[in-house]
C-alpha positions as CSV (number, residue, x, y, z in Angstrom):
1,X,89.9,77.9,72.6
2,X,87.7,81.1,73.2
3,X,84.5,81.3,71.5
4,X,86.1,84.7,69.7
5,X,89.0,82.1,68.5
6,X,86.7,79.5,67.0
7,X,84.6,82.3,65.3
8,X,87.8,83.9,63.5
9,X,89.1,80.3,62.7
10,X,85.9,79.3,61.3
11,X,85.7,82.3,59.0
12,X,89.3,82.0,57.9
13,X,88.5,78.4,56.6
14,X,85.5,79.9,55.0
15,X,87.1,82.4,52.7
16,X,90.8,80.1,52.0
17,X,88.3,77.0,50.9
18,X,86.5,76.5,47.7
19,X,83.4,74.3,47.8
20,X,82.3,71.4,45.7
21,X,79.1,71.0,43.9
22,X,75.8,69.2,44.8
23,X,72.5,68.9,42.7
24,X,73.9,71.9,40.7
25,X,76.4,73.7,42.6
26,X,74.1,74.1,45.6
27,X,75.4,72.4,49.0
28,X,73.3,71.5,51.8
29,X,76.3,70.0,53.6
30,X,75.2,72.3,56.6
31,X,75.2,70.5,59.1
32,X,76.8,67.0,60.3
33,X,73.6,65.8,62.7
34,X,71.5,66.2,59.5
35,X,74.2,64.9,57.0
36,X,73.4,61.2,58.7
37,X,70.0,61.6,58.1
38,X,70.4,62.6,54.2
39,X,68.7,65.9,55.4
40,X,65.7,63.8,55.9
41,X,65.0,66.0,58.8
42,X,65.6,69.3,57.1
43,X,63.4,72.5,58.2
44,X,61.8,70.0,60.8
45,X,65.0,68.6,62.8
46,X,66.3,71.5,64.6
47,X,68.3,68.9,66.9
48,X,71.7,71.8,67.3
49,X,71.9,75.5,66.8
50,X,72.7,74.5,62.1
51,X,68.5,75.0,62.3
52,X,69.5,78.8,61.8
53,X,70.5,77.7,58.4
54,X,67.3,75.0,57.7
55,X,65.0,76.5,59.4
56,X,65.6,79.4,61.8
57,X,62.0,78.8,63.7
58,X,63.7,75.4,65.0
59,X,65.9,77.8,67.2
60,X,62.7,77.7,69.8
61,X,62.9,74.0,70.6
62,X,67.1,74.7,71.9
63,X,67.6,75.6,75.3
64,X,70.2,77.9,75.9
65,X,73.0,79.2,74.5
66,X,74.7,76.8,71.9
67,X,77.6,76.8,69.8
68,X,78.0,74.4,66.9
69,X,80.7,74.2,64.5
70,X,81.4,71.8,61.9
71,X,83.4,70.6,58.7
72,X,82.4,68.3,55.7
73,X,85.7,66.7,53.2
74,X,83.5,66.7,50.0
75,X,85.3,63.9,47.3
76,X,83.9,64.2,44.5
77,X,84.9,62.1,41.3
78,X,84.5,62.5,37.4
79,X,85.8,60.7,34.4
80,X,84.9,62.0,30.7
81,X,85.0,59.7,27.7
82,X,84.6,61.2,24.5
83,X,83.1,59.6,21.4
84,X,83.2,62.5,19.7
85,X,86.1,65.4,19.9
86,X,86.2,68.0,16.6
87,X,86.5,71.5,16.2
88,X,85.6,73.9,13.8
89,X,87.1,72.8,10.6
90,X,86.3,68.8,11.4
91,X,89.8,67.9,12.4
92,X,90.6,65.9,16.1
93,X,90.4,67.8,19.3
94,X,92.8,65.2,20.4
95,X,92.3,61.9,22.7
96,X,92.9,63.4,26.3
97,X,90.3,62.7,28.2
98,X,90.8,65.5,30.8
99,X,91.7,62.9,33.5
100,X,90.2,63.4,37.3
101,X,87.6,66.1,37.2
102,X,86.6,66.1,40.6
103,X,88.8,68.3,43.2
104,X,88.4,67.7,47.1
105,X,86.9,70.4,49.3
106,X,86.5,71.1,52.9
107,X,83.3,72.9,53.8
108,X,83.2,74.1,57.2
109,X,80.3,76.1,58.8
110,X,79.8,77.7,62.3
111,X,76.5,78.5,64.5
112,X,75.8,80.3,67.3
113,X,72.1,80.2,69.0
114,X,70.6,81.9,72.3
115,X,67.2,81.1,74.0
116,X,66.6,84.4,74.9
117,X,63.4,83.6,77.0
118,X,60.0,81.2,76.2
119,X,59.2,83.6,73.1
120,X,62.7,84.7,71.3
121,X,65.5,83.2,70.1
122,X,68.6,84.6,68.3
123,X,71.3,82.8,66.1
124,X,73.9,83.7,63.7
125,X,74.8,80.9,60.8
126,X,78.3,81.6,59.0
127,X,78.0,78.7,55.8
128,X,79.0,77.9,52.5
129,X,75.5,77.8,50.5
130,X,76.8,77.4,46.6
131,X,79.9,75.9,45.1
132,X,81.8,74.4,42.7
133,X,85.3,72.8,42.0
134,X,86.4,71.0,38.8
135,X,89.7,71.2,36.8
136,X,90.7,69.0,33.9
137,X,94.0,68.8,31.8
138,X,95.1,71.4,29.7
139,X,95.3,69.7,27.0
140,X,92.0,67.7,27.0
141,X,89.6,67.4,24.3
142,X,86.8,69.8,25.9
143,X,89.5,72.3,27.2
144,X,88.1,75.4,24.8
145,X,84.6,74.9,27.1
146,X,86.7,74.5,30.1
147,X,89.7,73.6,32.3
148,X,89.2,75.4,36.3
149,X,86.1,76.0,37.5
150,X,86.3,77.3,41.2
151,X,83.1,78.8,43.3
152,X,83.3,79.7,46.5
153,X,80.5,81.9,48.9
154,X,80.2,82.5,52.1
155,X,76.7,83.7,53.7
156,X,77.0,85.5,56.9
157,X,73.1,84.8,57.9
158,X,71.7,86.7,61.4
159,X,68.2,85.2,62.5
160,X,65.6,85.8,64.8
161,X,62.7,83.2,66.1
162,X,59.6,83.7,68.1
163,X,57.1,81.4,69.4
164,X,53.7,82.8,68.6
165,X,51.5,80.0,69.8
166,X,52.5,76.9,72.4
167,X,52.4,75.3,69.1
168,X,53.6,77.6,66.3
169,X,57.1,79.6,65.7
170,X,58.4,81.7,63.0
171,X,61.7,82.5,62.2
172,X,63.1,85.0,59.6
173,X,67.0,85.6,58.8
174,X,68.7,87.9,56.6
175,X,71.7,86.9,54.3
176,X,75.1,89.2,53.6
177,X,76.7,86.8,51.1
178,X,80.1,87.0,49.2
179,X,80.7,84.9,46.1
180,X,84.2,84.6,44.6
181,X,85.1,82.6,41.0
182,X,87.7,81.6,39.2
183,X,86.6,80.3,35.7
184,X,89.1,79.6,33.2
185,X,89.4,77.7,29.8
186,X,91.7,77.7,26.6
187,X,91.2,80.0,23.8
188,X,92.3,78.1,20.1
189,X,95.3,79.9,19.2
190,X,95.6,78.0,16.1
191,X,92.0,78.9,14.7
192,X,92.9,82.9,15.8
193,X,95.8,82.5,13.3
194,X,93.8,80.7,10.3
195,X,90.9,83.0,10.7
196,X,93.1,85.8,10.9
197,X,94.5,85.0,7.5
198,X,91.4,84.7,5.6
199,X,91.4,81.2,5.7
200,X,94.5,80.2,4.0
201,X,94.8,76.9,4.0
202,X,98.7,76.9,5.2
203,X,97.4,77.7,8.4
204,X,94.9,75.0,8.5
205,X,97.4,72.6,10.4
206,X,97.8,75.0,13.3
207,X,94.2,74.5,14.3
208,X,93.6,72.9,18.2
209,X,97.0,72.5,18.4
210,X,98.1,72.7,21.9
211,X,101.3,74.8,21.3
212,X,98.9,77.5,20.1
213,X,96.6,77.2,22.5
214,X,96.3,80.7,25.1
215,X,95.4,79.7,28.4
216,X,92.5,82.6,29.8
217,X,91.3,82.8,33.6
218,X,88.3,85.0,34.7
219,X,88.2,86.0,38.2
220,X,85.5,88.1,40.3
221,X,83.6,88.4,43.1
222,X,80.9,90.7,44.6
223,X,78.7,90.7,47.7
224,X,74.7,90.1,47.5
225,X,72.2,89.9,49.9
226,X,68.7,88.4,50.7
227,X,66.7,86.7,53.6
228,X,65.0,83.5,55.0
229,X,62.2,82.7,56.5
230,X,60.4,79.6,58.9
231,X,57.9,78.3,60.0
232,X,57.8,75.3,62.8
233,X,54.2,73.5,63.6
234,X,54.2,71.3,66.9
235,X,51.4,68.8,66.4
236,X,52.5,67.0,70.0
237,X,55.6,67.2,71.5
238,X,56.9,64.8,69.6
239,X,55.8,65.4,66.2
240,X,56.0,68.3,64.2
241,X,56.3,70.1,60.2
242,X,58.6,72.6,59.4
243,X,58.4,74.9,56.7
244,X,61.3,77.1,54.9
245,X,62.2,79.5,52.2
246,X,65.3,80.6,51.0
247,X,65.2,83.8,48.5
248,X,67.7,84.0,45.5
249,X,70.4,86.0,45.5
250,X,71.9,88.0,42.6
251,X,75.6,89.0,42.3
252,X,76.9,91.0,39.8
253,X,80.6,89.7,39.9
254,X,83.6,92.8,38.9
255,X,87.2,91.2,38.4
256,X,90.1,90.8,35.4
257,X,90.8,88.4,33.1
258,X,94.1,87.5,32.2
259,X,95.8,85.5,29.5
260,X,99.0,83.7,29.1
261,X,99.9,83.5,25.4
262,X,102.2,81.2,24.5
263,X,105.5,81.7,22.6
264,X,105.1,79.6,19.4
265,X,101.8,81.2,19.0
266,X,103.7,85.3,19.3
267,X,106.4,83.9,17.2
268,X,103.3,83.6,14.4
269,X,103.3,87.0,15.1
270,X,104.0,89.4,17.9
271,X,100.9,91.2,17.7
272,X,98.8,88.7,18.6
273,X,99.2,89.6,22.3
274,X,96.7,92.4,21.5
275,X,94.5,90.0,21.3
276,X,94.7,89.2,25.4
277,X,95.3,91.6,26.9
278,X,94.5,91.5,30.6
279,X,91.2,93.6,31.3
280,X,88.6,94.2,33.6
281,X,85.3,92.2,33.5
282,X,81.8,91.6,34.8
283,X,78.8,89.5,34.8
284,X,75.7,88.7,36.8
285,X,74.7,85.7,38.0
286,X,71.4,85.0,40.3
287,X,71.7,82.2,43.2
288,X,68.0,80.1,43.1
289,X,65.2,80.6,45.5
290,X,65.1,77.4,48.0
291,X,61.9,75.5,49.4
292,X,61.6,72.8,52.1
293,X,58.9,71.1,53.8
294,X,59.7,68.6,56.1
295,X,58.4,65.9,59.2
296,X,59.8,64.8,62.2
297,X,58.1,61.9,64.4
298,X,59.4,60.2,67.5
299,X,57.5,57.1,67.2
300,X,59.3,55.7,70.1
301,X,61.3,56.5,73.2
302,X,64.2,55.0,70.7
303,X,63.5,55.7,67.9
304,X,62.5,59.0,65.3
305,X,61.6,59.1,61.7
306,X,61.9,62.2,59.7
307,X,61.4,62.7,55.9
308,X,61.3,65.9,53.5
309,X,60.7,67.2,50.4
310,X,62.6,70.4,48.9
311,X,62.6,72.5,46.0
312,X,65.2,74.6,44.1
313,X,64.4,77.5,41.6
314,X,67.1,76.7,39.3
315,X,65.5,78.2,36.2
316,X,66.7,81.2,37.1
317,X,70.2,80.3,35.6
318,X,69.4,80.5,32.4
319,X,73.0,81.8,30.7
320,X,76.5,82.7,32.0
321,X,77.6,86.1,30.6
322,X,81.3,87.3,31.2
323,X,81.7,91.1,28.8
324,X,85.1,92.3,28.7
325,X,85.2,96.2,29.8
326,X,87.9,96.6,27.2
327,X,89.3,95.6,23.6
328,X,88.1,91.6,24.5
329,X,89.6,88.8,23.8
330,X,90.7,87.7,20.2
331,X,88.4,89.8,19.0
332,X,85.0,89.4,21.3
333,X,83.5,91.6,23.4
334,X,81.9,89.3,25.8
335,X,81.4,85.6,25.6
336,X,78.6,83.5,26.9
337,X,77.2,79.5,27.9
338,X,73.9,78.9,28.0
339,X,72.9,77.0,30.7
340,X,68.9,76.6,30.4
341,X,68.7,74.7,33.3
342,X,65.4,73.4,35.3
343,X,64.1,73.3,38.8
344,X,64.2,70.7,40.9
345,X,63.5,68.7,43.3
346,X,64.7,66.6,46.4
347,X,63.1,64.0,48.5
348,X,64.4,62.5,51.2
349,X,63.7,59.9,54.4
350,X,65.5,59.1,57.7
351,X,65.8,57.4,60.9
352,X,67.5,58.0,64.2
353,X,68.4,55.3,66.9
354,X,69.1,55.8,70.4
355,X,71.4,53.0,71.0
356,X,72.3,54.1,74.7
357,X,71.9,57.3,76.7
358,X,75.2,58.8,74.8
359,X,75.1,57.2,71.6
360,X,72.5,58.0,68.9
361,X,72.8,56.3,65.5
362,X,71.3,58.1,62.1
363,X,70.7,56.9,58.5
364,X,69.0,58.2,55.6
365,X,68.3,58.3,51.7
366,X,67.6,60.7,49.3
367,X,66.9,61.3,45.5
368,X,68.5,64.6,44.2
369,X,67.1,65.6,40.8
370,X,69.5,67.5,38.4
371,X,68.7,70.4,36.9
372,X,70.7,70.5,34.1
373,X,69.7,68.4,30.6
374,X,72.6,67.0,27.8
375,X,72.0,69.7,25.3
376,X,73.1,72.1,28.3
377,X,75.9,70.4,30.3
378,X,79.1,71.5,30.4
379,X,82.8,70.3,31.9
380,X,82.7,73.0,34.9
381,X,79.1,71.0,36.2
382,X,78.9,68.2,34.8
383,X,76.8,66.4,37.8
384,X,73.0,64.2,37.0
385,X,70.2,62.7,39.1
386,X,71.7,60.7,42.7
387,X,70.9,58.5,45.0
388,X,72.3,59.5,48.8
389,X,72.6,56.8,51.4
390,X,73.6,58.2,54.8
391,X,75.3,57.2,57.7
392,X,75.5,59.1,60.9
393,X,76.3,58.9,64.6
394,X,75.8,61.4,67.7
395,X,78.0,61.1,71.0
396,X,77.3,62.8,73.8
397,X,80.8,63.4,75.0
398,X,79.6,65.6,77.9
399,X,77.2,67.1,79.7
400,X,77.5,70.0,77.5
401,X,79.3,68.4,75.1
402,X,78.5,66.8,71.9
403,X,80.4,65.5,68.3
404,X,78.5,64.0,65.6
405,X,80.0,62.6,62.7
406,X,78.5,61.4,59.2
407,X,79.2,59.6,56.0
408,X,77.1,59.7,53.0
409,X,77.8,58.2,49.3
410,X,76.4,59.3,46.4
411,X,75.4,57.3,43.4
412,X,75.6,60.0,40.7
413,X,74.0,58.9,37.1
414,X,76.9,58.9,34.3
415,X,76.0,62.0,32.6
416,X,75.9,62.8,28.9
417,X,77.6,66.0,27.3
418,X,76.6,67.3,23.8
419,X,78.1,70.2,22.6
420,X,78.4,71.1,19.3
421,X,80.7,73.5,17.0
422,X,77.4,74.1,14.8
423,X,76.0,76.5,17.5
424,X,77.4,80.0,17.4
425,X,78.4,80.4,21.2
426,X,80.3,76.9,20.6
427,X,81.8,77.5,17.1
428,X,85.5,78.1,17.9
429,X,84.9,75.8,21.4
430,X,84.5,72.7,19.2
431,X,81.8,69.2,19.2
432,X,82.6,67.4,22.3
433,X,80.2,64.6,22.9
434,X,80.8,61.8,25.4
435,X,79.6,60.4,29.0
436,X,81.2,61.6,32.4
437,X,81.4,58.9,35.0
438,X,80.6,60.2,38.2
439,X,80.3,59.9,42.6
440,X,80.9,61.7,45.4
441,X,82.1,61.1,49.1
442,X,81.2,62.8,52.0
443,X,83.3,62.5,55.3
444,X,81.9,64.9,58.3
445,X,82.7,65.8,61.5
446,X,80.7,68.3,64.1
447,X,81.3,69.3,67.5
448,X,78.1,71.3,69.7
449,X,78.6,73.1,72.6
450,X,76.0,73.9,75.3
451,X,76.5,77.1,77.9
């Protein structure tokens, strides 16, 4: 395959595949080498040409010219239980559960990095930074806060690196970054009728029934753009500190939403379908800053140990705005989640082994703080603090030739949802309170190519 193959291949995987979600909906599953590490190494690795994504200054400790492409299969699982399902009026929301929240992505990324000469590098990173993928029944108890959630970006990501001292390096990278989402839920077709009639009592029975219920999707998408910036200090040739910074990025996502009203609920009456029509829509949503510092140190000819510590500016989402560009829907002009949520951060610790001249053996662990707290959770995220432990291995295949290949599971905290039909933004969405049961599993493969 020709280098201008894999590069279009790459990019069509990129745009056809959602992501799934990390702490958040964040994913550092950018690289496989650093995947069996737990990204212990992090702005510090630089071990292939994914340090244009961690930490582009590592680019001036590759030689050459070096091609690395790569693909994670993200499993992620989640179970809701609810001990408390009611909508507005205090009847049941039902006893559906949602079923398997979790969907399974693949998460590819691509990098390219040159050694220009002793003082400059270039690199290009093509990668999947945010994401999310969740979808429960149609029919489930928390289906009027959500049924499909599905994020996808992809951040084209140019970088430069210079060595400024025999010591110290910079790097500094911009971003051209496309975000596409799919967010849908069920609107209460029932509750539309009862208010609609002033409350009559004849109607009460129709509320949260799923024959009534009208099925809504939002799409959109929208390109955004920022930068990132390294740093790379060599205390010996064998130990050095990496530095890293990520800006946000803010999208202000254009697209439709569309309805699909069922026909018990237009046999009520017909002109209901007023009520959803399909229209155009927008909303704006910033992407946090990110922060790493991180340590590599090859204590022996064998053996390596790396650790770091980053930081995401998730307080930046605070709320989730979608306003309808024409007559709404049943009634509303726009309709909002608050999402309040919380920095965070990561810490993480690894080892490599060199087993033999070709093999290299890698584990690691990290603790990955959520940012999101039980007032604020919802179905579409509904992830909590966990544990990583990492397994990886490197195979020098050939001369030029290399595949790395990692496994990492995640012991996610079961995480508590509150919402409540007594807020306003929740009123006609309904109390669901309960506990989501929740892991992930991470299956990587990576191969890197010298020339």
């Amino acid at each position: 395959m020709t280098k201008k193959s894999l590069f279009l291949v790459m990019m069509l995987l990129l745009l056809c595949c959602g992501q799934a979600s990390a702490s958040g909906f964040a994913i550092i599953e950018q690289s496989v080498s650093g995947l069996g590490n737990s990204f212990a190494g992090g702005a510090a690795g630089a071990e292939d040409s994914s340090t244009v994504f961690f930490n582009p200054a590592g680019m001036m400790l590759l030689e050459g010219q070096q091609i690395t492409a790569g693909t994670h299969l993200i499993m992620p699982s989640t179970k809701f239980k609810a001990e408390t399902a009611t909508n507005a009026i205090g009847t049941t929301l039902g006893n559906d559960n949602g079923g398997e929240g979790g969907v399974d992505k693949v998460v590819p990324n691509l990098y390219y990095t040159n050694r220009i000469s002793e003082k400059l590098a270039f690199g290009l990173g093509i990668t999947a930074p945010f994401g999310l993928a969740t979808e429960y029944d149609k029919t489930w108890v928390g289906r009027y806060h959500a049924v499909e959630s599905d994020v996808m970006t992809v951040n084209i990501n140019p970088a430069v690196a210079f060595k400024a001292t025999d010591k110290l390096s910079f790097g500094f990278g911009i971003s051209a970054q496309y975000m596409d989402a799919t967010l849908s839920s069920m609107v209460d077709g029932g509750l539309v009728v009862y208010a609609g009639s002033g409350y009559n009592s004849a109607y009460a029975g129709l509320v949260s029934n799923p024959a009534y219920d009208v099925l809504v999707e939002n799409t959109g998408d929208d390109w955004g753009y920022g930068y990132n910036l390294g740093m790379m200090y060599e205390f010996t040739p064998g130990t050095r500190m990496g530095l890293s910074y990520r800006s946000e990025i803010k999208h202000k996502l254009e697209g439709q939403v569309k309805s699909s009203v069922p026909a018990a609920l237009l046999a009520l009456n017909p002109t209901l379908a007023g009520y959803f029509q399909t229209q155009d829509i927008n909303g704006s949503i910033t992407l946090p800053a990110m922060a790493s510092i991180s340590f590599f140190h090859q204590l022996t000819d064998k053996l390596a140990l790396m650790a770091d510590i980053s930081w995401t500016e998730w307080s930046s989402f605070d709320e989730l705005t979608i306003n309808f560009e024409g007559t709404g829907i049943a009634g509303n002009p726009d309709t909002t989640t608050t999402e309040n949520w919380d920095d965070t951060w990561r810490y993480a610790i690894g080892a490599s082994y060199q087993a033999t001249e070709r093999l290299l053996l890698r584990t690691g662990l990290a603790y990955d703080e959520t940012p999101i707290s039980d007032e604020y959770r919802t179905p579409r995220i509904p992830g909590e603090d966990r544990i990583w432990l990492s397994l990886g291995v490197g195979f020098q295949i050939l001369e030029r030739l290399a595949l790395d290949a990692g496994y990492v599971h995640l012991f996610v905290d079961d995480s508590k949802m509150e919402k409540s039909a007594s807020t306003p933004e929740d009123a006609s969405r309904g109390t669901v309170v309960g506990e989501f049961e929740n892991s992930v599993d991470i299956v990587s493969v990576q191969l890197s190519y010298n020339f």
